[in-house]
N, C-alpha and C positions, 0 to 999 in steps of 0.2 A: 754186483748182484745182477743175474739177469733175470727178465720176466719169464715168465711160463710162453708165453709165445714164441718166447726166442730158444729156450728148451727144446717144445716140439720142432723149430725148424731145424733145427740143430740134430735132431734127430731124422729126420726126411734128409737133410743133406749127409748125414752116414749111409742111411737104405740106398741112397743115387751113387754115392761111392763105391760102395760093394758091390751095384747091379754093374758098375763100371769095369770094375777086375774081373766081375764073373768069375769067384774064385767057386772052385767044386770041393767044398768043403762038406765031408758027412758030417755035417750036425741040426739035427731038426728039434731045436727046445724053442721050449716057453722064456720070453725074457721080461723083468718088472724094469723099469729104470725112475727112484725116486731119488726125489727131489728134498733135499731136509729143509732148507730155508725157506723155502713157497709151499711146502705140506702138499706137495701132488707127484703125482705117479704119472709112467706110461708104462705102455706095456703091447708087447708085438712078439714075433714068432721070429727065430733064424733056421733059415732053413736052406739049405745047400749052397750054403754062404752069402743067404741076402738075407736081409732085413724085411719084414713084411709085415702087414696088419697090423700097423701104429695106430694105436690108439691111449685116447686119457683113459686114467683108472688105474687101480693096484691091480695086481693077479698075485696072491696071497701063495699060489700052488704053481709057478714061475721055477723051471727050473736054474736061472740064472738070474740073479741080482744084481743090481748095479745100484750104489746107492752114494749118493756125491750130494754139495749145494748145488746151487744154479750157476756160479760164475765160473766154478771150476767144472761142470758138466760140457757147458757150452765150449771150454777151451780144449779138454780131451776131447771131445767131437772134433772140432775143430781143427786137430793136432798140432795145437798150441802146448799139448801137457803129455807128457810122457806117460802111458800105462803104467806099464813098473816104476816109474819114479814115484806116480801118482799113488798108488796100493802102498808103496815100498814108508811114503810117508802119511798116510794113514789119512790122506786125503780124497780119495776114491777108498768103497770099499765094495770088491768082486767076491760076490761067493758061486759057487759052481763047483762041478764034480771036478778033480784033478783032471780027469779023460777030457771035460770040457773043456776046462782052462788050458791044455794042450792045444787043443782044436782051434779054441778064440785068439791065440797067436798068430794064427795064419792069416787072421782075418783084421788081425789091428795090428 
């Protein structure tokens, strides 16, 4: 189990990833990312393939979800845990428009 600390930086070290590819991906949504075993959320913006405005909090009106515990959150950041392996076994759960989930391949 990770803490919420290590959540958020786990999260700041995916935004520094992405700012790194500088991948030009059109997708500008709302993203939540909760947390079920710590009871907390964040929540930040993707937008032409970076990550931005992390912050604590639900965003309830979020058009992408991400919703994992903390040990397995920290390892898909990390790229310890396969996406699709992760979804596939109902260990990560992504919701998002199909169009999105197209688009967030490119970027994970």
């Amino acid at each position: 189990m990770a803490s919420v600390d290590e959540c958020r930086e786990a999260l700041h070290r995916l935004a520094a990833q992405l700012d790194a590819k500088a991948a030009n991906v059109d997708l500008d949504r709302s993203l939540v990312c909760r947390v079920t075993d710590l009871d907390v959320a964040f929540h930040g913006r993707l937008t032409g393939g970076r990550l931005v405005d992390i912050a604590d909090g639900d965003d309830p009106r979020a058009k992408i979800k991400l919703t994992a515990t903390s040990g397995d959150l920290v390892a898909l950041l990390d790229g310890q845990l396969d996406v699709a392996k992760a979804v596939a076994a109902r260990r990560v759960s992504l919701s998002a428009s199909p169009f999105d989930l197209l688009k967030l391949r490119k970027l994970l």
